[in-house]
N, C-alpha and C positions, 0 to 999 in steps of 0.2 A: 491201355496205358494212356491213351489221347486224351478217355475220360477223366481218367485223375488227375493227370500233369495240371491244371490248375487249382487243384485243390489243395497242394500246399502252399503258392503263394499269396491263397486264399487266408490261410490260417494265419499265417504270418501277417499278411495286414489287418488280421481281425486282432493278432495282439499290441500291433505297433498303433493302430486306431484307440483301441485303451490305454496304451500307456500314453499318449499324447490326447486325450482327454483328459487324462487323470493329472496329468502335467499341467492342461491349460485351467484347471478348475482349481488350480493352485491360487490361493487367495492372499491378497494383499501381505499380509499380518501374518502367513507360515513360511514356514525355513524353504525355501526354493532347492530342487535335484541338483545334485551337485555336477556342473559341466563344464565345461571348459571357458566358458564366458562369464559361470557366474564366479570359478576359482580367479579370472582376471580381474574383476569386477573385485572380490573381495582383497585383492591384493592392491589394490589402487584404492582401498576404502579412505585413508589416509588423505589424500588429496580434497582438494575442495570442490565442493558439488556432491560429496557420496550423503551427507546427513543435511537436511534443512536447516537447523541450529548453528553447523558451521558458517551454512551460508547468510543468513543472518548477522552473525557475528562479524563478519569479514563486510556485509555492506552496512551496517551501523558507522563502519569507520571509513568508507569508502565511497557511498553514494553520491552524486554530486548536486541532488535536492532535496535530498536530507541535509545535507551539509550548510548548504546556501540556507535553509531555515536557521539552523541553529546558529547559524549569524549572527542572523538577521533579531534573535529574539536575546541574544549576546546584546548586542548594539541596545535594541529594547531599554534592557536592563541598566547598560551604560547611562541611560539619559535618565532615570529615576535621580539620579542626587542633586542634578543640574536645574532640571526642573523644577524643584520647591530652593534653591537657592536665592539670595538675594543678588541685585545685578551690580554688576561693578561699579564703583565708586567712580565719582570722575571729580577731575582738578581744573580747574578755571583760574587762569591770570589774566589780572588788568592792570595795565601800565599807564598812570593817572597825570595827565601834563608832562607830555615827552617832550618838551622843547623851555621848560621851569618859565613862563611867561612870556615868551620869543626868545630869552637871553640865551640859547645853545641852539645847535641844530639837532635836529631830531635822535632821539638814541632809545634804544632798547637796554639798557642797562639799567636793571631795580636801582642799583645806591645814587643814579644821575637824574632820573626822572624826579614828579614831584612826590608820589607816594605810588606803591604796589600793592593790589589786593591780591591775596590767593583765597580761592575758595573752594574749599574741599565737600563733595554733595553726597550723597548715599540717599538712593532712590529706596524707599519701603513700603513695599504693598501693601494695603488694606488688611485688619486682622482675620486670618485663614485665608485667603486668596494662596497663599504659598504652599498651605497644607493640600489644599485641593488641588494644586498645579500637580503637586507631588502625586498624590493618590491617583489621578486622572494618567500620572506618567507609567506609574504600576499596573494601571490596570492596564495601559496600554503594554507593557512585557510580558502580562497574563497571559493577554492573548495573543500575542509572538508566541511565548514557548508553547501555549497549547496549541496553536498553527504549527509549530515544527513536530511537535508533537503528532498532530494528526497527518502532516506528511507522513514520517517513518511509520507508522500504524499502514496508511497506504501501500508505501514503499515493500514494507514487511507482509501485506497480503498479497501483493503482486507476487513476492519471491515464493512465499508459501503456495499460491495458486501454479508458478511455471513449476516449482518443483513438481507438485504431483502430476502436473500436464506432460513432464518428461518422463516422469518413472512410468504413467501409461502409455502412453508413443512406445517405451521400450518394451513392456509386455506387447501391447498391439503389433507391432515387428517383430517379436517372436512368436506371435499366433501368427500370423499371415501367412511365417518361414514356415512355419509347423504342415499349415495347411497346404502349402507349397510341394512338400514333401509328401504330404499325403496325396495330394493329385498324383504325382507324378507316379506313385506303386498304382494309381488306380488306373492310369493309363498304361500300364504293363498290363496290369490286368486285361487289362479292356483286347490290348494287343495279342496277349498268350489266346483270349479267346476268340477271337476276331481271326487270328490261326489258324486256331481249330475248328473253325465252321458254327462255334457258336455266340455267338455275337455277330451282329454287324459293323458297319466301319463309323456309321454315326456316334458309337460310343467312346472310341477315338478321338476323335474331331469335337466329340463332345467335351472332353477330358483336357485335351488341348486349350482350345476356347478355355476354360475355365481359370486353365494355368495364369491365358493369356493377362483376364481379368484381375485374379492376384497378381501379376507382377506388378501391374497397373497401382494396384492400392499399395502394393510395396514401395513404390515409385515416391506415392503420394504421404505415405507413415515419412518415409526418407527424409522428405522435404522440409515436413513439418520441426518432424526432428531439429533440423537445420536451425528452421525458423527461431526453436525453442530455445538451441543454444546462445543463440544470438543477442533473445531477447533476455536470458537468463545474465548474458555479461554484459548489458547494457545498465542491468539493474545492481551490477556489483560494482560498475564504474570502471567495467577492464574492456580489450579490446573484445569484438567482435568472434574475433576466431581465436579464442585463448583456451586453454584446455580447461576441462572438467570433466569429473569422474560420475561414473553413474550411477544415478540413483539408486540409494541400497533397499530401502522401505519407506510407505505411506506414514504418515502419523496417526497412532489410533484415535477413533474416534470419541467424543464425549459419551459419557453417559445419559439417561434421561432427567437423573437427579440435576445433572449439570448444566444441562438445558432450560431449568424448571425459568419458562418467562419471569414470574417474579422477583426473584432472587436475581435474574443477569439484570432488569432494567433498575434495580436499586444499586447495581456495581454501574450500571452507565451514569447514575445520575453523579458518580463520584470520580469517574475516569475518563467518559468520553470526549474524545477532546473538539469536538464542535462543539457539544453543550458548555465546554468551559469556555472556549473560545467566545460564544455568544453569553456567559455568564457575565465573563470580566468587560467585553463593549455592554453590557446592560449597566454595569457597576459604574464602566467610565461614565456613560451617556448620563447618570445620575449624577455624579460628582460637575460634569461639566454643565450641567442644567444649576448647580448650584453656583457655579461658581459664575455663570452667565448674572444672576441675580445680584453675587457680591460686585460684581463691574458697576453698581447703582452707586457705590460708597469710594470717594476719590481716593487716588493714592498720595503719598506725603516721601515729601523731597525734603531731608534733613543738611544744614550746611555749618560749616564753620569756614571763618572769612578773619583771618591775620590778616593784619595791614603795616605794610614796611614803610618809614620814611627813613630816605639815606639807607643807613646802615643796619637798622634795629627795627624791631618789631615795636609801633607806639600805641597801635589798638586792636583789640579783638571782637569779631561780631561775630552773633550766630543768625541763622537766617529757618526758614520753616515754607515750603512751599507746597499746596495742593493741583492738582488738577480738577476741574470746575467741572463735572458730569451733567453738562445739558444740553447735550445730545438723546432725546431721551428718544425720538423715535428709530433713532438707529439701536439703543440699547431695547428697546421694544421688539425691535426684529430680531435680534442675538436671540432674547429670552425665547422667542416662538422657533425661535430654528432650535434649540438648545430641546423644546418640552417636543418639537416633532421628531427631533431625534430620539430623544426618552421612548416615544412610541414604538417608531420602526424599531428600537433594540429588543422592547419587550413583543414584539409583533412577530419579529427573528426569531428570538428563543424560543417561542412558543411554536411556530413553527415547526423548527428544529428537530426539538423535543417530540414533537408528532410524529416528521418525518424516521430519526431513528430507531422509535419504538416500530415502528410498520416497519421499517426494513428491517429490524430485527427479530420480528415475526414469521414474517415470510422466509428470513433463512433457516428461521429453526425447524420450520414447515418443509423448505426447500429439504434439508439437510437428513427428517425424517424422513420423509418420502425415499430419497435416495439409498439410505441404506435399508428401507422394504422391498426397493429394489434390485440392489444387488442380494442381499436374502433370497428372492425369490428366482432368480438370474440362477443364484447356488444351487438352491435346496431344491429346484423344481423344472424351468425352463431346462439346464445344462443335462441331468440325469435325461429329465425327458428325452431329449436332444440325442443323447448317447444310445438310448432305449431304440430309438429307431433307426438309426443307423446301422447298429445292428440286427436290425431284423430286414433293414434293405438290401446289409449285405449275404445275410444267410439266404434272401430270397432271390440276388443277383447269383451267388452261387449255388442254387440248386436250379435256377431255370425260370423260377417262377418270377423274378420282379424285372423289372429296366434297368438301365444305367443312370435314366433321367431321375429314378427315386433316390437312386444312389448317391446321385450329386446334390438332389433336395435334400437330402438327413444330412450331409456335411456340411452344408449350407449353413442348416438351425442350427448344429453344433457351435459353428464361426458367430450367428450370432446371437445364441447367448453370451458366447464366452465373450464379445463385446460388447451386448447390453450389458454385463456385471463388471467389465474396465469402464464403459462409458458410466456408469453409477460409483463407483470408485471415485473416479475423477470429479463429478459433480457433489457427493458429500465432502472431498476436501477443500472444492473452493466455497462451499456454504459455509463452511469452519470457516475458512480463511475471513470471508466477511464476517462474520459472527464475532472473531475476534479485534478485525479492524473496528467494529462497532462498539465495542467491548475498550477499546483502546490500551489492550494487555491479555496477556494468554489464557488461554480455560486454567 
């Protein structure tokens, strides 16, 4: 009977070992075992934090530098009509012999003095100097809204990137629990045999230690957790410790069609909002290089000048003023500050333009890679993993293997099943950039 008393607790962990393999190789994208966390979970789906989309929606209206952009590019816009207007009118009075040839003491009264001129003037700039104010004021709100614009694109891959960093935090804590659980029948084991004279007590102590090490990383999943939630209502512009519901699923991944480089960098040259951003300062820096040139052509001060005596209006004059531009080596310098601006703008874009295309190579590279990874995490690494586990535990229970194999094959179970979260997590924040770059969703 001594011999067998461990050969059913044997069995039992050889089936509780598969069903909790067969649980952790549960993949992003299928229906999860129905348990007691995940029916809470799905009862709470309602709340904000279970879909990325909600949360999105909810920091669109709530972020507070997203917000400060769209301002900011508000305001922008504000100044477009201001800009190509003409400037205010102004009025000039002159009170002509205030004392009528010494015979009065001095008086500020039109009908007492000897005559009053009013001059009414309307300043008007050069022709298109206004137009170009204007257009230079437009492109300056271009690139406001595509600055606010490129915020929330940010704003929107941070929240896309903590979401999936939560939803894996949460599987990775319940792998850890899992393997928790499995120590802990192993160290039964280990004791029913250690009982019986077969085993010794290192296998214990061995078992233990191990625990001790998961708790350890339990500790360490916890914290982050912590970390995520925090940074997740940072990003929604809520308190710190506000609630949210947990992550229900990943977002599926693009396809290869949808990947195809071509096809995203002809949608970046029409969406991303750096490239517009450095579009519209290339467009200003040209308008304002023209208009640096029109400053060579004076402006014209327009007047009309009633003239009161006594009572009555007895003359009218019109008057016509320029400003005299010979100043020419300071309008020399505008012009070269004006054409080295023109440069660095096309120097930026070009840039730019470089730079985005390479980062958006590298994610779509990042993004493949990641999910040949987790494929092979699946289809290869995990089964492996399972494959010899079981056969360290059929060879712990007939005699022939250690306890130290024993804990090596649950070992590589733990990390596959985290190299295919830790891959999970990496192709959604390649997405995530991909579509920040993108400046709009696949």
């Amino acid at each position: 009977m001594n011999v067998h008393r461990p050969r059913y607790p044997l069995k039992t962990l050889l089936i509780t070992a598969l069903l909790s393999a067969w649980c952790m190789g549960v993949r992003a994208g299928d229906t999860p075992p129905l348990t007691a966390t995940s029916a809470s979970q799905a009862a709470s789906a309602s709340t904000l934090g279970a879909q990325v989309d909600e949360l999105l929606r909810f920091a669109r209206e709530r972020n507070p530098e997203a917000l400060s952009l769209q301002q900011e590019a508000l305001t922008a816009s504000a100044r477009v009509e201001s800009a190509g207007a003409l400037p205010d009118p102004r009025l000039r009075t002159e009170l002509m012999d205030v004392t009528q040839g010494g015979q009065q003491s001095p008086t500020i009264s039109p009908s007492r003095v000897g005559s009053t001129r009013y001059t009414l003037m309307q300043d008007v700039p050069w022709f298109g100097k206004r137009d170009l104010r204007r257009d230079i004021a437009e492109q300056d709100a271009k690139s406001a809204h595509s600055r606010a614009q490129g915020t929330w694109s940010e704003v929107a891959a941070k929240i896309k990137t903590t979401y999936a960093q939560q939803y894996v935090l949460a599987k990775n804590e319940s792998l850890t629990r899992e393997i928790l659980a499995l120590l802990a029948r192993l160290e039964k084991l280990a004791q029913t045999r250690y009982a019986s004279g077969l085993a010794g007590q290192q296998d214990v102590i061995r078992a233990q230690v191990e625990q001790s090490l998961m708790q350890g990383e339990l500790i360490g999943v916890e914290t982050e957790r912590h970390h995520m939630h925090a940074r997740m209502n940072a990003l929604l512009g809520r308190p710190s410790n506000a609630a949210l519901a947990e992550p229900q699923g990943l977002r599926p991944l693009p396809s290869n069609e949808q990947l195809d480089q071509t096809r995203l960098e002809e949608r970046i040259q029409a969406h991303n909002p750096q490239l517009l951003t450095e579009d519209a300062r290339l467009q200003g820096a040209e308008k304002s290089r023209e208009l640096a040139y029109k400053n060579r052509y004076p402006d014209v001060t327009f007047g009309i000048v009633p003239n009161q005596v006594q009572n009555s209006i007895k003359q009218w004059d019109l008057m016509i003023e320029l400003n005299i531009p010979l100043q020419q080596s300071s309008r020399r310098s505008q012009e070269s500050e004006a054409e080295a601006m023109l440069t660095v703008a096309r120097t930026r874009r070009e840039a730019t333009r470089n730079q985005v295309s390479a980062d958006l190579a590298e994610n779509i590279a990042g993004l493949d890679a990641a999910r040949r990874l987790e494929a092979l995490a699946a289809q290869s690494l995990l089964p492996q993993a399972e494959l010899s586990f079981k056969s360290a535990l059929a060879g712990y229970e007939n005699g022939k293997g250690d306890f130290a194999s024993l804990l090596d094959a649950q070992r590589q179970i733990r990390q596959a099943r985290q190299s295919q979260i830790k891959a999970q997590a990496e192709a959604q924040a390649r997405l995530a950039d991909i579509e920040r770059i993108l400046g709009e969703d696949l």
